[in-house]
C-alpha positions in Angstrom: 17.6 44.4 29.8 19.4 41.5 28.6 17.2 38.8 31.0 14.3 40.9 28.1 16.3 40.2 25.1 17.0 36.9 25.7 13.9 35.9 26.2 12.4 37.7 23.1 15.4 35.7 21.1 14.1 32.4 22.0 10.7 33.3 21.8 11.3 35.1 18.1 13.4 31.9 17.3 10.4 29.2 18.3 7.8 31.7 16.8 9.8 30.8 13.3 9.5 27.5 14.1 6.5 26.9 14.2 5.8 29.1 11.1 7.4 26.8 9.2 4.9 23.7 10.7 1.7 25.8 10.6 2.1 27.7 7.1 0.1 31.3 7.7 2.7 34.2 7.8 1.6 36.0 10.8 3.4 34.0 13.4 6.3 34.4 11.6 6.3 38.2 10.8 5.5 38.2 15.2 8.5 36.1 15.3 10.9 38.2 13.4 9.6 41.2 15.3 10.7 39.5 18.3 13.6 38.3 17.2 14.7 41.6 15.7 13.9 43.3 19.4 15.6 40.6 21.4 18.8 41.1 19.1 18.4 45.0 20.0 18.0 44.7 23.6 20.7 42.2 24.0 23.5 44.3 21.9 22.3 47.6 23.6 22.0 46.1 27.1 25.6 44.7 26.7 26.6 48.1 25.9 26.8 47.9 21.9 26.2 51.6 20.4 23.1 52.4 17.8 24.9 51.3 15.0 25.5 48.0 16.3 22.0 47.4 17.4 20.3 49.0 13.8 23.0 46.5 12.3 21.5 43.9 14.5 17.8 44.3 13.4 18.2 44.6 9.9 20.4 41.2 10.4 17.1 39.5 12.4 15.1 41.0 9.9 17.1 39.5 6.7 17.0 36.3 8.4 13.1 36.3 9.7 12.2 37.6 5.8 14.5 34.4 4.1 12.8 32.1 6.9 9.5 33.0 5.5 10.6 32.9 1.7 11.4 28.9 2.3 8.6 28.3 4.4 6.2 29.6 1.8 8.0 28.2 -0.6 7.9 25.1 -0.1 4.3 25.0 1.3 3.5 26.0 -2.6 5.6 23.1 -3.6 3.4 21.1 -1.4 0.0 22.1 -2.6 0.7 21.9 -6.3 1.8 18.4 -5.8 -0.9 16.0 -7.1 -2.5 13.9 -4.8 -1.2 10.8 -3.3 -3.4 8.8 -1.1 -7.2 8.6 -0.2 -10.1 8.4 -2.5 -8.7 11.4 -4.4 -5.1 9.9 -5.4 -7.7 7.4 -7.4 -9.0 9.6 -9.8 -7.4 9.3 -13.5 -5.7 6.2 -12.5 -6.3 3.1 -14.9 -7.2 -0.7 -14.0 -8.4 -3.7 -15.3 -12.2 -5.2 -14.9 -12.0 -8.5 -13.2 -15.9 -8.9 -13.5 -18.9 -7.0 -15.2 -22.8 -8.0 -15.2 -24.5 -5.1 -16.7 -24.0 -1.5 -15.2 -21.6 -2.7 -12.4 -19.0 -5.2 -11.6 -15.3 -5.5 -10.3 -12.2 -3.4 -11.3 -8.4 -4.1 -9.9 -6.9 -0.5 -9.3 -4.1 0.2 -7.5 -2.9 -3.3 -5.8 -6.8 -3.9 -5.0 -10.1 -5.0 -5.5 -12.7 -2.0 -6.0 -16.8 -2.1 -7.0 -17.4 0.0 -10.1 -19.8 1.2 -11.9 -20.0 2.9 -15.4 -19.7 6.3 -16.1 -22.2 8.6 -16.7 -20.2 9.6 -20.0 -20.0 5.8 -21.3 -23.5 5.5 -22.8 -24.5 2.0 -22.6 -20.7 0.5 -24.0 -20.1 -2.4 -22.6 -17.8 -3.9 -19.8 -15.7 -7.4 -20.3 -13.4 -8.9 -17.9 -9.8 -7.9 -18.8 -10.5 -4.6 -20.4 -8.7 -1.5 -19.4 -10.6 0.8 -17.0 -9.8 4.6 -16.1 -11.4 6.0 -13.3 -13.3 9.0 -13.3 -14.8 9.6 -9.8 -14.8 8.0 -6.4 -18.1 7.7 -4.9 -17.7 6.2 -1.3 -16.2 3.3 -1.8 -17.7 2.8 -5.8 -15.5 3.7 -8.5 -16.9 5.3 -11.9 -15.0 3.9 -14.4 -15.0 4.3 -18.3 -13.3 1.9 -21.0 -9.5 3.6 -21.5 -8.9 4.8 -25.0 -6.1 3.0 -26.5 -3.3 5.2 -25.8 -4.4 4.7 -22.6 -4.2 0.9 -22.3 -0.4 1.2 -22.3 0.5 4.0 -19.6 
């Protein structure tokens, strides 16, 4: 019976552990489960009495449910955050127009060189070099970029 509990322990244990890597709450509630059974079948296989081993699963289980608290926690934390890199992290961010000839030309964003293009929202206003840019899409590797508003200029 112990060689059973044991092995539920570990397995309950690494079940949390990988809950906290692949964020969906049903390998961890498994976990717990197993956990809290492993606890049981140790204590009551080492001769503990009923009160011991109910004291032992409501212990697995406060630990499993404070586990999964952090875990989804902090994956919340993690999807609110705004995005960082990639084609997406460029959106909103300003620049400065290194060239423009017509409808298209070349912005610095970010530490690099982009091609740019105006937005549909900028109705015809035109493009110098050294004006401040905001970009409003990414399309491929073409931003859509719009003249920053003055309070803009400064951020």
């Amino acid at each position: 019976m112990t060689d059973i509990g044991l092995a539920l322990v570990l397995v309950g244990a690494a079940l949390l552990v990988v809950e906290a890597h692949v964020a969906g709450g049903v390998i961890g509630v498994f976990g717990g489960m197993a956990l809290a059974a492993g606890a049981a079948f140790l204590i009551g296989g080492a001769g503990g009495g009923i009160a011991l081993v109910v004291a032992a699963m409501v212990a697995a289980v406060c630990v499993t449910v404070a586990w999964l608290a952090i875990a989804a926690r902090k994956t919340l934390i993690a999807r609110r955050r705004r995005i960082a890199s990639g084609a997406e992290a460029l959106s909103g961010r300003p620049g400065v127009v290194r060239s423009w000839n017509g409808e298209g030309g070349q912005v610095f964003v970010d530490g690099a060189l982009w091609r740019a293009r105006l937005s549909s929202i900028e109705n015809g206003r035109a493009l110098d070099a050294g004006d401040a840019i905001v970009v409003e899409r990414v399309s491929g590797l073409t931003l859509a970029v719009r003249k920053a508003e003055e309070w803009e200029e400064h951020l």
